[in-house]
C-alpha positions in Angstrom: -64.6 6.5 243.4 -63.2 9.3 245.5 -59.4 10.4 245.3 -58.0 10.9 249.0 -54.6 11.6 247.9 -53.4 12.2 244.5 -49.5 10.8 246.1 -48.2 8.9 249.0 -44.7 9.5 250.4 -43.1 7.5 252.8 -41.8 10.0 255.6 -40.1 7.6 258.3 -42.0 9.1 261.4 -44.6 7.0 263.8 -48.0 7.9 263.9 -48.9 9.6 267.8 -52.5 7.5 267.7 -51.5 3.8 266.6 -47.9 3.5 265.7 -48.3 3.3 262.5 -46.0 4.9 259.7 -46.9 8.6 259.0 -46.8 9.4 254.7 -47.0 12.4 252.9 -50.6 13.0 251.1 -51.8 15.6 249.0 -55.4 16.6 249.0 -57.1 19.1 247.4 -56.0 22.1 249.9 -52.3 20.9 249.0 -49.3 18.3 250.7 -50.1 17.2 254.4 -48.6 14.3 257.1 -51.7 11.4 257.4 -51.5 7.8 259.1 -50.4 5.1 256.6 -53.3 3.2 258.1 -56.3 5.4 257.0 -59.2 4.8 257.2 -58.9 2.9 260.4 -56.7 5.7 262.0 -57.7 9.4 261.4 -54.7 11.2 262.1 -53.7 14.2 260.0 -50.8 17.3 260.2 -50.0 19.8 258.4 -46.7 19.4 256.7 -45.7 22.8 257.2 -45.6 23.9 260.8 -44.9 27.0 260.4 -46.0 28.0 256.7 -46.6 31.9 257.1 -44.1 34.1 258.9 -41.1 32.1 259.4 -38.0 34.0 260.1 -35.7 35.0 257.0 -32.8 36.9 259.3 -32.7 38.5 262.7 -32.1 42.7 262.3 -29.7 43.1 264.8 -29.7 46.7 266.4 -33.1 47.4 265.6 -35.6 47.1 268.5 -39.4 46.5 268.7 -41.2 50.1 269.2 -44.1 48.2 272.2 -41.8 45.7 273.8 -37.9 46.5 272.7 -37.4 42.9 271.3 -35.2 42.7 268.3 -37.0 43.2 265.1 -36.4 40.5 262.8 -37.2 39.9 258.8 -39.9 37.6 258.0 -41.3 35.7 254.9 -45.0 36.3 255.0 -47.8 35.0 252.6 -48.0 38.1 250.7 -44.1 38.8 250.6 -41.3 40.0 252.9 -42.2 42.3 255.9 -40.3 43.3 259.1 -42.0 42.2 262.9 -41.0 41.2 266.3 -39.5 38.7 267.4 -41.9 38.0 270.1 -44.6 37.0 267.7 -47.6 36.3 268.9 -47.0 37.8 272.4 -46.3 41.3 270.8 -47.8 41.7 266.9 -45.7 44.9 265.7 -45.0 44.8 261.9 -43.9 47.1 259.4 -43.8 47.2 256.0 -40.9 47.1 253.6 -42.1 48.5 250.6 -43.6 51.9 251.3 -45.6 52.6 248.6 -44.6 55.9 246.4 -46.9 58.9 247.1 -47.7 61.5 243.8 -48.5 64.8 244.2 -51.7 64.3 242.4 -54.9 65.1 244.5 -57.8 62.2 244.7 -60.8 62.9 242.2 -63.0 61.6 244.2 -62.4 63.2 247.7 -60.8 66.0 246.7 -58.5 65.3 250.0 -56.1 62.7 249.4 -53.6 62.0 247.3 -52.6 58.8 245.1 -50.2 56.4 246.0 -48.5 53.8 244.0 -49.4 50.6 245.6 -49.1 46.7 244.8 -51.6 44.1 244.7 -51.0 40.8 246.4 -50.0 39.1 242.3 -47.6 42.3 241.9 -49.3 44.3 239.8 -49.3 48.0 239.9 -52.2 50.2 240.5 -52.9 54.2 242.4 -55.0 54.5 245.1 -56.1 57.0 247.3 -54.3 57.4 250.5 -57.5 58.3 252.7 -58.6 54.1 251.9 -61.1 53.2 252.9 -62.7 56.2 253.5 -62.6 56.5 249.9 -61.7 54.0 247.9 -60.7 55.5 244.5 -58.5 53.1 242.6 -56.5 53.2 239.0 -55.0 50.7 237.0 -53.2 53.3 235.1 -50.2 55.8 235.6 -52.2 59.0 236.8 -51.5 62.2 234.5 -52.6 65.7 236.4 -55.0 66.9 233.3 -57.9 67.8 232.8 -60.1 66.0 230.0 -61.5 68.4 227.2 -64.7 66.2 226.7 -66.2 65.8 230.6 -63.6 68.0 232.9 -62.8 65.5 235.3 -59.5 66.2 237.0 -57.6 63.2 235.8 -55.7 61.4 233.2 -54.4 58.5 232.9 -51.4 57.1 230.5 -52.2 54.0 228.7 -49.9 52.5 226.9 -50.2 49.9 223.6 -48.1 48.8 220.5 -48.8 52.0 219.1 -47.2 53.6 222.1 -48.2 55.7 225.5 -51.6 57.4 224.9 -53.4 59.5 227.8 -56.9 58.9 228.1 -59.9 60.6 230.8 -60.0 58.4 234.2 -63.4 58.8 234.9 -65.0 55.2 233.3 -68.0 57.1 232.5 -66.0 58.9 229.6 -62.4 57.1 229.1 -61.6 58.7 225.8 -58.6 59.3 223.9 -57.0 63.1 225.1 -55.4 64.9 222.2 -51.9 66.8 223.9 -52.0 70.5 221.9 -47.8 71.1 221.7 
């Protein structure tokens, strides 16, 4: 026995193929619009037209740099981000969040420095600014420090029920760094 939907809502809206009375369904990619007399008519919608980007608030006085359209504040998959309002003709964006630059130096190129980014679930983590060139990454709070046991140029602060301890970055060594005071 296959499941096609898991629920059927009644939605008061005529299907465009037959007529018949359009219901909501949820399948295994989530909710959608589907013909209340499946399997004899096929239609299908998505019940969000507009799921990604829809428009939070318009910025007024704030142009487009390429096409000097308003800017306006959207509500994007991975969070809230500014764009144009001319979407899809023009596709400027810019990002709300810039993430918080250190003054520690990559060390793994040597060139660039870390930057506090966000994943797409929120979490924290430092990253080189010269990505993807290189593509150093830390789930830690970077420490400038050098580790007694294997000299790499980095630390990292860890911290536990016991409280903040720093530890060597490199994941060859990753041990414990005892602060002389």
């Amino acid at each position: 026995m296959t499941k096609t939907a898991i629920f059927a809502a009644r939605q008061n809206e005529p299907c465009p193929e037959c007529g018949a009375e359009l219901v909501i369904r949820s399948g295994r990619h989530g909710p959608f619009l589907g013909c209340s007399q499946y399997p004899e008519c096929q239609y299908i919608r998505p019940l969000k037209a507009q799921a990604d980007g829809h428009i939070v608030k318009v910025l007024e006085g704030q142009e487009c740099p390429k096409c000097q359209a308003a800017l306006v504040l959207r509500q994007g998959r991975y969070g809230m981000f500014i764009g144009c309002g001319r979407y899809p003709e023009c596709d400027h964006t810019e990002v709300i969040d810039k993430p918080d630059e250190t003054s520690i130096a990559c060390p793994q190129c040597g060139q660039g420095k870390l930057l506090q980014r966000k994943s797409r679930y929120g979490k924290v983590f430092h990253s080189c600014d010269r990505y993807p060139e290189c593509q150093f990454a830390l789930n830690f709070k970077p420490v400038a420090g050098e580790c007694a046991y294997c000299h790499y140029p980095l630390l990292m602060e860890k911290r536990a029920a016991k409280g903040p301890t720093l530890c060597c970055a490199s994941k060859l060594c990753g041990k414990p760094v005892i602060i002389a005071e």
